[in-house]
Backbone as CSV, one residue per row, in Angstrom:
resi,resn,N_x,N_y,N_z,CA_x,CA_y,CA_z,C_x,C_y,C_z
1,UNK,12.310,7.845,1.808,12.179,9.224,1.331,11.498,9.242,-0.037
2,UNK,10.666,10.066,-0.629,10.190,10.587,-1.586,10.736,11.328,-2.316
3,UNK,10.250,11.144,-3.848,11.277,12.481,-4.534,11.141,13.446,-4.545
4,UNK,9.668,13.974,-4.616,8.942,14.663,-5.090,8.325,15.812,-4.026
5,UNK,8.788,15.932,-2.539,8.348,16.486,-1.270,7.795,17.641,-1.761
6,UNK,7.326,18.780,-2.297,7.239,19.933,-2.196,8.493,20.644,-3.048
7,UNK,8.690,20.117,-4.649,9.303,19.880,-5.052,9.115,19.543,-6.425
8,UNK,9.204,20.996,-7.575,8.579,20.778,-9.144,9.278,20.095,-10.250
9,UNK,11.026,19.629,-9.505,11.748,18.457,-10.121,12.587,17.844,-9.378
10,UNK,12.974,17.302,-9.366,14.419,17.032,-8.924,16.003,16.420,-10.092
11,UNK,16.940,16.567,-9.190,17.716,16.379,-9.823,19.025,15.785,-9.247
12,UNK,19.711,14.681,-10.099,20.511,13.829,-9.329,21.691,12.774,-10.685
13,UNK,23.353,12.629,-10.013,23.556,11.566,-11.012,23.208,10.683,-10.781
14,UNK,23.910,9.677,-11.487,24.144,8.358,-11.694,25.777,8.117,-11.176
15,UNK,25.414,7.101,-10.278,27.218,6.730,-9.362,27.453,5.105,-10.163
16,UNK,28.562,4.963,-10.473,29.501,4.249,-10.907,30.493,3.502,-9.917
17,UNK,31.118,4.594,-8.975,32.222,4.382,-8.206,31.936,4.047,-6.740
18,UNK,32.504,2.616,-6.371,32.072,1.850,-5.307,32.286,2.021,-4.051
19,UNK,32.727,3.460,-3.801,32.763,4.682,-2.626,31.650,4.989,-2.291
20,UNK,30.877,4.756,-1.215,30.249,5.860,-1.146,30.013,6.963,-0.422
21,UNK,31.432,7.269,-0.496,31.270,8.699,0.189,30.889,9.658,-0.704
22,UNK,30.908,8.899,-2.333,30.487,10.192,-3.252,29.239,10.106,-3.109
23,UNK,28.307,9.741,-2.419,27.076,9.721,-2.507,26.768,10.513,-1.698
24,UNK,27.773,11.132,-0.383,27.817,11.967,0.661,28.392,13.503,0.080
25,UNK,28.844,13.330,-0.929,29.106,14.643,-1.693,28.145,15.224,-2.366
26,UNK,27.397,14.337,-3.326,26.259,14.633,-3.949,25.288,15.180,-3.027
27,UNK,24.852,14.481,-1.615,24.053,15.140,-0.964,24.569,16.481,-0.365
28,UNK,25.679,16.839,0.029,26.297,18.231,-0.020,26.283,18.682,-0.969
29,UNK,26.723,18.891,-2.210,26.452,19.560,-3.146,24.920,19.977,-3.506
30,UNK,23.955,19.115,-2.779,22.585,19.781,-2.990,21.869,18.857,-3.991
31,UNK,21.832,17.839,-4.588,21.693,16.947,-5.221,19.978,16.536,-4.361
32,UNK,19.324,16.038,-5.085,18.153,15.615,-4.690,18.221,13.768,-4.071
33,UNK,19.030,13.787,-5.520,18.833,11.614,-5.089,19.977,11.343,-6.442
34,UNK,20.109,9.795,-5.973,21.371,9.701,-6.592,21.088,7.991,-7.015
35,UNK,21.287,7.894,-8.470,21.118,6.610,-9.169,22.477,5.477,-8.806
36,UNK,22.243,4.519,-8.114,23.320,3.642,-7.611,23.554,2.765,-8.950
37,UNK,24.114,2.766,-9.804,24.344,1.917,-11.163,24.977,0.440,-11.332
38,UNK,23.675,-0.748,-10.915,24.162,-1.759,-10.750,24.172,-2.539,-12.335
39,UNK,23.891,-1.792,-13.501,23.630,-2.466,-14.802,24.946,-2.284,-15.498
40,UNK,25.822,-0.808,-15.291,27.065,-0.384,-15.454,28.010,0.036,-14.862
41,UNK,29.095,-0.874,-14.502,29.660,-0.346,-13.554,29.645,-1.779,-12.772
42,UNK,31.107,-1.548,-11.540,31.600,-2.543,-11.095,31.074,-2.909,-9.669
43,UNK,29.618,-2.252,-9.233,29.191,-2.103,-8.003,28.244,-3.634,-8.302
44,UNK,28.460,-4.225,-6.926,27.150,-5.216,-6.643,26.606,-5.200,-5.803
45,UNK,25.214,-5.960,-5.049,24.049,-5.989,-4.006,24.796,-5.471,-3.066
46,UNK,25.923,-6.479,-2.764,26.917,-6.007,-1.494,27.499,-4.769,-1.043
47,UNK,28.426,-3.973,-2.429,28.964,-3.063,-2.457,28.063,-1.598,-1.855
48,UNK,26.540,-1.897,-2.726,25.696,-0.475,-2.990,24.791,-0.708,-1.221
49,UNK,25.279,-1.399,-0.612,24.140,-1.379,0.580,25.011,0.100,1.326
50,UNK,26.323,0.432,1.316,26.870,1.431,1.646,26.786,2.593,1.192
51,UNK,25.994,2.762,-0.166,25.850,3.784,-1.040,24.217,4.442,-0.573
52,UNK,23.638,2.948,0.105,21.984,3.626,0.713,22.346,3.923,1.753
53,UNK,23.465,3.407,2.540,23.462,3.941,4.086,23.905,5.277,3.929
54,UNK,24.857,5.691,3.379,25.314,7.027,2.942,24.341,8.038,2.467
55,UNK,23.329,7.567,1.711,22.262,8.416,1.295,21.205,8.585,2.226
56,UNK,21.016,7.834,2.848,19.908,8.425,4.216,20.394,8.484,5.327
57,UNK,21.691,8.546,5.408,22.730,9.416,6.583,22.900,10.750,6.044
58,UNK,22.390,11.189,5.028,22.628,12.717,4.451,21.165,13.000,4.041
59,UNK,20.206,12.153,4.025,19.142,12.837,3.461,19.031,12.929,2.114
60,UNK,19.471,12.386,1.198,18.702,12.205,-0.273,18.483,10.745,-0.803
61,UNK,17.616,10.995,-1.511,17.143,9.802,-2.135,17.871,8.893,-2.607
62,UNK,17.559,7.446,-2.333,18.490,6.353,-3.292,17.766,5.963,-4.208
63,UNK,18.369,5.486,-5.347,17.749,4.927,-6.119,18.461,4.002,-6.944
64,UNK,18.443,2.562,-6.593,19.043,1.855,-7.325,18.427,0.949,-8.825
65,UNK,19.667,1.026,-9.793,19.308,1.095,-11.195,19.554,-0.342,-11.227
66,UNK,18.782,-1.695,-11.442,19.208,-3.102,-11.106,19.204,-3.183,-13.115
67,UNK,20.124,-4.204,-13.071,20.696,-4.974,-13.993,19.357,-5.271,-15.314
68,UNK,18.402,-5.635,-14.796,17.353,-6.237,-15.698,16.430,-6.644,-14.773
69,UNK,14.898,-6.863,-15.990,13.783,-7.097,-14.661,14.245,-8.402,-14.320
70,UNK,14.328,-8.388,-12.853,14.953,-9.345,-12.285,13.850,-9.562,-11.045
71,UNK,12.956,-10.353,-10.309,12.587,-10.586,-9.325,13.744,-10.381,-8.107
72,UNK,14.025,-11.633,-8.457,15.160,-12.047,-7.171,16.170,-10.163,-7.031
73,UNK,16.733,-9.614,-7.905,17.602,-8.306,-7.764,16.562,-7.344,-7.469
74,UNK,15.477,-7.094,-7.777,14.503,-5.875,-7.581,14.036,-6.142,-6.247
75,UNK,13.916,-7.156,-5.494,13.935,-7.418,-4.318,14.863,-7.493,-2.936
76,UNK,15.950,-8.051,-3.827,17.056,-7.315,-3.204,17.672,-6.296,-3.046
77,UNK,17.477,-5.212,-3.744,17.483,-3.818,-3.924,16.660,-3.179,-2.957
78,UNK,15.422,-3.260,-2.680,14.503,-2.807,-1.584,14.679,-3.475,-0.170
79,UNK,15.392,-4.777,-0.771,15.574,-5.325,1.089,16.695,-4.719,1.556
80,UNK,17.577,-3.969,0.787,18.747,-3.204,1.424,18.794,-1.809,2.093
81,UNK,17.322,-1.463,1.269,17.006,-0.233,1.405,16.403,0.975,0.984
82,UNK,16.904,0.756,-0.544,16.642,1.709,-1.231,15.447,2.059,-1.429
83,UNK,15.408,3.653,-1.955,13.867,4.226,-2.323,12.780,3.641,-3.200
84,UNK,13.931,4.034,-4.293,13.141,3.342,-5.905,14.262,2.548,-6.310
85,UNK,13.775,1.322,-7.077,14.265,0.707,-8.218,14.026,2.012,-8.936
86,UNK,15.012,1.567,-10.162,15.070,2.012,-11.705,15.605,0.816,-12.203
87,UNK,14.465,0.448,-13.279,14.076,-0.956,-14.037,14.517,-0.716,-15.387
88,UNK,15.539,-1.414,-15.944,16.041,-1.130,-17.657,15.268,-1.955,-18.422
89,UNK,15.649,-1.417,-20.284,14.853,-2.831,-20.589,13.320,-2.917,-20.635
90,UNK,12.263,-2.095,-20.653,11.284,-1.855,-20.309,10.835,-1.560,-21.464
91,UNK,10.277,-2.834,-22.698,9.583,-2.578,-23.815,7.883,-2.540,-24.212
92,UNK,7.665,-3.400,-22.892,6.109,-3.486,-23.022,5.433,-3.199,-21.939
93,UNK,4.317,-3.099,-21.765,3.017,-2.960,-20.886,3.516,-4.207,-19.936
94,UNK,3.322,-5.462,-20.290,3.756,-6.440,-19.740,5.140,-6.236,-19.060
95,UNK,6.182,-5.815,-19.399,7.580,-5.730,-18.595,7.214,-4.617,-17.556
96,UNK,6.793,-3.579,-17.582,6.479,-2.573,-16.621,5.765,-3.616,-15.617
97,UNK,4.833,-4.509,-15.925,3.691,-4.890,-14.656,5.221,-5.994,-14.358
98,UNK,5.603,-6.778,-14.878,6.301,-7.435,-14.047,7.684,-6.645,-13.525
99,UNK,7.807,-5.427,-13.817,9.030,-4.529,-12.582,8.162,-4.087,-11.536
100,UNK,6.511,-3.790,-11.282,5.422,-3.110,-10.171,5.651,-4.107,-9.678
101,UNK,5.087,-5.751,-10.538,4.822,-6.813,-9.756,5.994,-7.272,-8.330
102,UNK,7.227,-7.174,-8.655,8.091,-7.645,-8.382,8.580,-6.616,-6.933
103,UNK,8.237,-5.361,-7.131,8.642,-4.345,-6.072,7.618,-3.872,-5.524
104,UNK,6.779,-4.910,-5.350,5.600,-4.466,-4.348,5.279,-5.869,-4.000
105,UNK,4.988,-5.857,-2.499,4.029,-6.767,-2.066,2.147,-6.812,-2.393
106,UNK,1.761,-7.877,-1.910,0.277,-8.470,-1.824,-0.134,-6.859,-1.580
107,UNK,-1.295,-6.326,-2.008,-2.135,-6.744,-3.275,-1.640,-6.070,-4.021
108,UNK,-0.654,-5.109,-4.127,-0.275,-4.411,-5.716,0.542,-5.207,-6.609
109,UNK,1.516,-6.136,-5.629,2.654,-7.071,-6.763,2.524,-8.079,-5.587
110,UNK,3.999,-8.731,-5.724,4.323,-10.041,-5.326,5.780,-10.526,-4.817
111,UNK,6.478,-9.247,-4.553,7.352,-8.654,-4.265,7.804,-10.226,-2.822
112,UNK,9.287,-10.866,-3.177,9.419,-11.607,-1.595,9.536,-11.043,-0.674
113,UNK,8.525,-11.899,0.503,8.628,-11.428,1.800,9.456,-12.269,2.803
114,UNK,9.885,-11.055,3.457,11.119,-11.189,4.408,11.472,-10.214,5.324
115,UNK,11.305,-10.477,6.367,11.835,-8.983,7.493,12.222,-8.946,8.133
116,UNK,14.052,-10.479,7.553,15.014,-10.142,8.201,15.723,-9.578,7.580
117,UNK,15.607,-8.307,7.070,16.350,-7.670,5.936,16.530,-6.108,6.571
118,UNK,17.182,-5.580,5.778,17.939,-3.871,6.561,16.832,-3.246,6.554
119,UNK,15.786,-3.396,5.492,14.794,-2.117,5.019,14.059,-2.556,6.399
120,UNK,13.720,-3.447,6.857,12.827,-4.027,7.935,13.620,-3.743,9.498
121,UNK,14.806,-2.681,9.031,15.273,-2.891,10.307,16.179,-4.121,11.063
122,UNK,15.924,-5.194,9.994,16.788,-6.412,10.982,16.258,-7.415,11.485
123,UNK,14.719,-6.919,11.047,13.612,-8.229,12.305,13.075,-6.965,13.205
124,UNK,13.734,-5.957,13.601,13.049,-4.827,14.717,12.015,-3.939,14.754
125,UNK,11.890,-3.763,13.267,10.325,-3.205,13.224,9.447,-4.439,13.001
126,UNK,8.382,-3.648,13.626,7.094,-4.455,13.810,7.114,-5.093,12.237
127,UNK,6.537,-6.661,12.326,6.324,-6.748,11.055,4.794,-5.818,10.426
128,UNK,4.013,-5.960,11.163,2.725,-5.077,10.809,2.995,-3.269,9.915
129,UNK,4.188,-2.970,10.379,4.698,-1.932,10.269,5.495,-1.750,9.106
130,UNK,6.514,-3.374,9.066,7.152,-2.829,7.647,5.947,-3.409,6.658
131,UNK,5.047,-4.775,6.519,4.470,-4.554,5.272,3.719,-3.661,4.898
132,UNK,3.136,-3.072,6.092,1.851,-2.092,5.799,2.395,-1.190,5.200
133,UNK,3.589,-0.617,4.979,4.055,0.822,4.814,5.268,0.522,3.475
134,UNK,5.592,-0.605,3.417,6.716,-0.610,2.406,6.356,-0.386,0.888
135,UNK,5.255,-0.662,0.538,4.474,0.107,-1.166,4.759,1.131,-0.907
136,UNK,3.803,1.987,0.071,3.946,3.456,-0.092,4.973,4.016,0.320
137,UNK,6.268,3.309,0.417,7.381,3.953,0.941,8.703,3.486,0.098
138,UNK,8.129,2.887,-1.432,9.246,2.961,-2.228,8.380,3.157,-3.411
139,UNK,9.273,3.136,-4.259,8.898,3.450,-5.428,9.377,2.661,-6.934
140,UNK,9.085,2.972,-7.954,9.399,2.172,-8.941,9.415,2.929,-10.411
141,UNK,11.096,2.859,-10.840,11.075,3.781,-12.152,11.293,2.802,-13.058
142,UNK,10.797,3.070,-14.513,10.717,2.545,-15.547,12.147,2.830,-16.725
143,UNK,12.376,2.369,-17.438,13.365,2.395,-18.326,13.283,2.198,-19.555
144,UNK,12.628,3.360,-19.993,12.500,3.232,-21.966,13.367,3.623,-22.908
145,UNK,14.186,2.670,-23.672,15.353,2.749,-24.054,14.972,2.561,-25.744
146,UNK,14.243,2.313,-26.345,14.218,2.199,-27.959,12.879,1.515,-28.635
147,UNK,13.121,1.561,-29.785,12.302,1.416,-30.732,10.787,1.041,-30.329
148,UNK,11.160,-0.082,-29.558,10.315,-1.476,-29.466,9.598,-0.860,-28.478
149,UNK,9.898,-0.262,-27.352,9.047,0.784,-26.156,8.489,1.923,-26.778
150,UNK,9.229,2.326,-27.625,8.502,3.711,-28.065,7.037,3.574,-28.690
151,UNK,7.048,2.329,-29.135,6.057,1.640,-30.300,4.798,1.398,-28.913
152,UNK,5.258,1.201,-28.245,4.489,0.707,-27.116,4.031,1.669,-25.969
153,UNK,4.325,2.489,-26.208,4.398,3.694,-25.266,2.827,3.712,-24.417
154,UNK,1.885,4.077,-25.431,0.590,4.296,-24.861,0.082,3.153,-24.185
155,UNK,0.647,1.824,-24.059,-0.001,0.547,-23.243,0.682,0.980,-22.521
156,UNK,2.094,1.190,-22.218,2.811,1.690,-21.219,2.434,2.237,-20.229
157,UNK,2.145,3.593,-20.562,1.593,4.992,-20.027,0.391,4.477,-18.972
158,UNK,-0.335,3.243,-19.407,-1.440,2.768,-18.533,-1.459,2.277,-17.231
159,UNK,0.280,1.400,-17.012,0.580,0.809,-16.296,0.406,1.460,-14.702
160,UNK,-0.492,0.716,-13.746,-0.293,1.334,-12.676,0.751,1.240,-11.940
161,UNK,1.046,1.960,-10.912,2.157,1.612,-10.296,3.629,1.855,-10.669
162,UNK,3.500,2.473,-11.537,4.879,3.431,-11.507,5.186,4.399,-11.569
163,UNK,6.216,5.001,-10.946,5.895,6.190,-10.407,6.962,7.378,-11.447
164,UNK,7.768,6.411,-12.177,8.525,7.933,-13.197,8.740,6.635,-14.455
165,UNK,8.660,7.380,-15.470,9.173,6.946,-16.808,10.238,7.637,-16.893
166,UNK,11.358,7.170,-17.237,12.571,7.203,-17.661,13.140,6.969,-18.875
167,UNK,13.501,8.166,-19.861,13.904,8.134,-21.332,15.327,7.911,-21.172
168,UNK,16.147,6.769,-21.686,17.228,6.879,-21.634,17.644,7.286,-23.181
169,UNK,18.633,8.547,-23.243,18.896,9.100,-24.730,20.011,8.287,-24.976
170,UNK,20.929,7.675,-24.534,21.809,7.112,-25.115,21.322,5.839,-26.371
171,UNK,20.330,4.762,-25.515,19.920,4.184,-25.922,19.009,4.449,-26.925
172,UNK,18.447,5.022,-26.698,17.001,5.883,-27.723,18.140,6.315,-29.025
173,UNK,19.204,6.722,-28.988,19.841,7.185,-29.719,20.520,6.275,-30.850
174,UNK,20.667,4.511,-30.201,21.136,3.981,-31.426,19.902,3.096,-32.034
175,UNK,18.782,3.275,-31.373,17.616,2.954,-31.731,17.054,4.116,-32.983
176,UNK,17.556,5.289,-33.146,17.350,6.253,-34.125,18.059,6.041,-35.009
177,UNK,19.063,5.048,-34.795,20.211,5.003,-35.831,21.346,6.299,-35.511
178,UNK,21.266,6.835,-34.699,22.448,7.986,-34.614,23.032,7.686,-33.120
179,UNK,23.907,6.273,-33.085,23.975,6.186,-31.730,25.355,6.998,-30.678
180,UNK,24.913,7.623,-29.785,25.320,8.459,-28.914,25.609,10.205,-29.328
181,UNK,24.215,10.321,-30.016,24.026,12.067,-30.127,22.791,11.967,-30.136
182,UNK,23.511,12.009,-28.452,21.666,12.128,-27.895,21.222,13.333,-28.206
183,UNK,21.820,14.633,-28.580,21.284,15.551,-28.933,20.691,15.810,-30.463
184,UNK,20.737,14.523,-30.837,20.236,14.754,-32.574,18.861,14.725,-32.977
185,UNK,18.544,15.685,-33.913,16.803,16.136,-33.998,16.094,14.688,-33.619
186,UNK,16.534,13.517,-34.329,15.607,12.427,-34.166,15.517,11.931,-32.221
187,UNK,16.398,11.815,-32.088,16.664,11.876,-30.312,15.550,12.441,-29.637
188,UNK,15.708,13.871,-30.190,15.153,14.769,-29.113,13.721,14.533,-30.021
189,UNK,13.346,14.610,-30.918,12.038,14.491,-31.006,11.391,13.223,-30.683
190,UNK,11.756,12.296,-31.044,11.166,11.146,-29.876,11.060,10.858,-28.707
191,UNK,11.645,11.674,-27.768,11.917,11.838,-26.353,10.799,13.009,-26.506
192,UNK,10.417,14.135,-27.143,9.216,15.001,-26.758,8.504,14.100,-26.804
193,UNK,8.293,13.318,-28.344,7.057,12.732,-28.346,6.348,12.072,-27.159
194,UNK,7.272,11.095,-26.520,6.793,10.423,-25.521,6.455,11.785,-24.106
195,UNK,7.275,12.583,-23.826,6.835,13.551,-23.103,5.572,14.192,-23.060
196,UNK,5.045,14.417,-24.465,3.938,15.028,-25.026,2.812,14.126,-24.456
197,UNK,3.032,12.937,-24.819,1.931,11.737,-24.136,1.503,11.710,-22.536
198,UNK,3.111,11.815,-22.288,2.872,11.173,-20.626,2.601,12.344,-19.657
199,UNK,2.715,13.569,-19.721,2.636,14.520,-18.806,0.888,15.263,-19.040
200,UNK,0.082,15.098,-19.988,-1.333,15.428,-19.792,-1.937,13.854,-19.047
201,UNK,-1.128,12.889,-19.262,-2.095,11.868,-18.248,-1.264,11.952,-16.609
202,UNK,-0.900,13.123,-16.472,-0.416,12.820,-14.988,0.996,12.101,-15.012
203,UNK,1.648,11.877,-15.428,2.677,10.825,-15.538,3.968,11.652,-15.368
204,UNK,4.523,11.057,-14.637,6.514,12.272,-14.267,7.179,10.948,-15.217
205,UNK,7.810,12.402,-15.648,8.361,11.374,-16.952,10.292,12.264,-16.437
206,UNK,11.265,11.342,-16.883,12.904,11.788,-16.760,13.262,11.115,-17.661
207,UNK,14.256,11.879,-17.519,16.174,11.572,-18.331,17.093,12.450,-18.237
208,UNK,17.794,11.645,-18.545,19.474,11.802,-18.906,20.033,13.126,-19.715
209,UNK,20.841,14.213,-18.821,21.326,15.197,-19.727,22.724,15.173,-19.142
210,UNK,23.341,16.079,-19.859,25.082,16.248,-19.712,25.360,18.018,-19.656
211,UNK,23.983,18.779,-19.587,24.673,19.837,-19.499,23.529,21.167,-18.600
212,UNK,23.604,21.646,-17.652,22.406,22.729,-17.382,21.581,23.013,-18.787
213,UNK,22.098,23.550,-19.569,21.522,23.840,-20.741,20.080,23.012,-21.138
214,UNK,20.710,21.614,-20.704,20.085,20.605,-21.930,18.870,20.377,-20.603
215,UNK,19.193,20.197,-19.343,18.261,20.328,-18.283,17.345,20.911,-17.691
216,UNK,17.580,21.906,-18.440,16.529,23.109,-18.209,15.401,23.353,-19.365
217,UNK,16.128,22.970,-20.785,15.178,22.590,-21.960,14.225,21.699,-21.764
218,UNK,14.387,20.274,-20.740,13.382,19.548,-20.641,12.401,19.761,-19.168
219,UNK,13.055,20.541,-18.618,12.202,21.020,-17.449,10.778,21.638,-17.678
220,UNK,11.411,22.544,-18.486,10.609,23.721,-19.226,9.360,22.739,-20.221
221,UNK,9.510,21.324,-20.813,8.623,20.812,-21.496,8.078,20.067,-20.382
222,UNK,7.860,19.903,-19.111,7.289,19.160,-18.581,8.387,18.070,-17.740
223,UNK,9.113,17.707,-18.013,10.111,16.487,-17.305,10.700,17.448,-16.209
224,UNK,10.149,15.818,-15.003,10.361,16.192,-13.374,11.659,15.409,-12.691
225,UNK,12.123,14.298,-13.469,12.951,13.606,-12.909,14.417,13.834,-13.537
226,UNK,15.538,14.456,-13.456,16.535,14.885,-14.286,17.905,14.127,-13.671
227,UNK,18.307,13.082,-14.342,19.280,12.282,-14.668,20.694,13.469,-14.456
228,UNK,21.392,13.492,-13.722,22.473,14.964,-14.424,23.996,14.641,-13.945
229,UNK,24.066,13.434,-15.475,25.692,13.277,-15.770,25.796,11.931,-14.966
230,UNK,27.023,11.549,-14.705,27.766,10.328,-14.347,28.942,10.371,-13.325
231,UNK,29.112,9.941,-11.953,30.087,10.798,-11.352,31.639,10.481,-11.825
232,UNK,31.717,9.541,-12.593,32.995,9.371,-13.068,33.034,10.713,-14.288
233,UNK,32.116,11.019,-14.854,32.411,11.931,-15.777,31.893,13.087,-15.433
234,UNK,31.123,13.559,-14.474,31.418,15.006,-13.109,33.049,15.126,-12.614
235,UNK,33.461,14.590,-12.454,35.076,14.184,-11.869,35.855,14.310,-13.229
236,UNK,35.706,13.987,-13.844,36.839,13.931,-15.340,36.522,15.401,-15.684
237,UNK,35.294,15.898,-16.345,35.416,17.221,-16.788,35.669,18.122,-15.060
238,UNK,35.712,18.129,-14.364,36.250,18.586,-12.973,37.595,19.171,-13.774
239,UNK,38.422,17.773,-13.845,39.992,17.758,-13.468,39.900,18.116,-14.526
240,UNK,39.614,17.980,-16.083,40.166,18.370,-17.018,39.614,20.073,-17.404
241,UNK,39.052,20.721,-16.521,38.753,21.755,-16.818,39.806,23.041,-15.539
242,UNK,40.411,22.177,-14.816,41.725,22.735,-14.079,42.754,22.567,-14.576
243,UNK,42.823,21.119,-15.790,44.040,21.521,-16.314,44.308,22.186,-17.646
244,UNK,43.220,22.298,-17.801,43.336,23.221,-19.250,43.620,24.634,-18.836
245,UNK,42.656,24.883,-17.453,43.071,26.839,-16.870,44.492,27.011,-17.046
246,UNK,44.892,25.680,-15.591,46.447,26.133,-15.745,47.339,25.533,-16.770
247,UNK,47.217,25.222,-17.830,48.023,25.554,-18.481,48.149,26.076,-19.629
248,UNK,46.546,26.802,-19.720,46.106,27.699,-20.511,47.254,29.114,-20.574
């Protein structure tokens, strides 16, 4: 699946919890695609192959968030299933080509081949069928988290083959020195800045918000890919906003 179908953003959390039937909620609730969080959080290769079956038994996007550029994990991530990687850690021109390199086969990357794997069906699709089609049928997000990327941005921006830049504000945030207010002038103005860059060259740029408010502010500047919240902390303000009613 694609993110982007006929479709001027989308929007989706980040899962934590090694259920995935919450991934079957999110797609009821109307959710676009849903970040499988293998960098935080107690989920592994094994656990999240249930979190993609769940997501294209409902129809939204997977997208698993692997640990670090990792060959061997960014490959295993697509042999399970999933749509897109989301690649952390992403300071240079060079780290972007080796997260393309790695999640694509001959001739865009170098991605291992294998098609006794789920994405391949098992061995049952034609092999002609899964290599020919597996580039254009996943995808690959980037992860710009501080200083050292920001500095780097415009080699960045060049990189072919990826398909969303990803501002993470938490991180960006202790890289400003104000760490975890992501809403603080320096935050948010370095997160335009890079916005400002990447959306006149064509480029879908996302991140991370915690509130409609704050999601709709970056919509409105251009950002297509919207990060929205954490399901352990969708679930906490849930319950803690029933128990404050009743015993308000």
């Amino acid at each position: 699946m694609k993110l982007f179908e006929n479709k001027k953003f989308v929007v989706g959390p980040f899962m934590k919890v090694s259920d995935p039937a919450l991934v079957e909620v999110a797609a009821f609730a109307g959710f676009d695609f849903v970040i499988i969080d293998l960098e935080h959080g107690p989920n592994t290769i094994q656990t999240v192959q249930n979190h993609v079956r769940a997501a294209q038994a409902k129809h939204i996007v997977s997208v698993i968030r692997v640990p670090e550029i990792n060959e061997n994990i960014i490959s295993q991530a697509l042999d399970i299933g999933a749509d897109y990687v989301q690649v952390p850690q992403i300071e240079t021109a060079e780290d972007a080509k080796r997260a393309v390199k790695a999640a694509k086969f001959f001739p865009e990357g170098a991605r291992g081949a294998c098609r006794y794997v789920r994405a391949a069906d098992y061995a049952s699709m034609p092999k002609e069928n899964y290599f020919g089609n597996a580039n254009k049928n996943s995808g690959v997000i980037i992860h710009i988290e501080g200083n050292i990327a920001f500095n780097n941005i415009d080699e960045i921006l060049k990189v072919e083959g990826v398909d969303v830049i990803f501002i993470g504000p938490y991180d960006m945030s202790q890289s400003c020195g104000v760490p975890g207010q992501i809403n603080h002038p320096k935050v948010i103005s370095t997160i335009k800045e890079i916005v400002e860059k990447a959306v006149p060259l064509g480029k879908v740029v996302g991140t991370f918000v915690e509130s409609p408010e704050s999601a709709k502010q970056w919509i409105e500047l251009g950002v297509k890919y919207i990060s929205y919240g954490v399901d352990v902390g969708i679930y906490y303000d849930a319950c803690k906003s029933i128990v404050d009613k009743v015993n308000a």
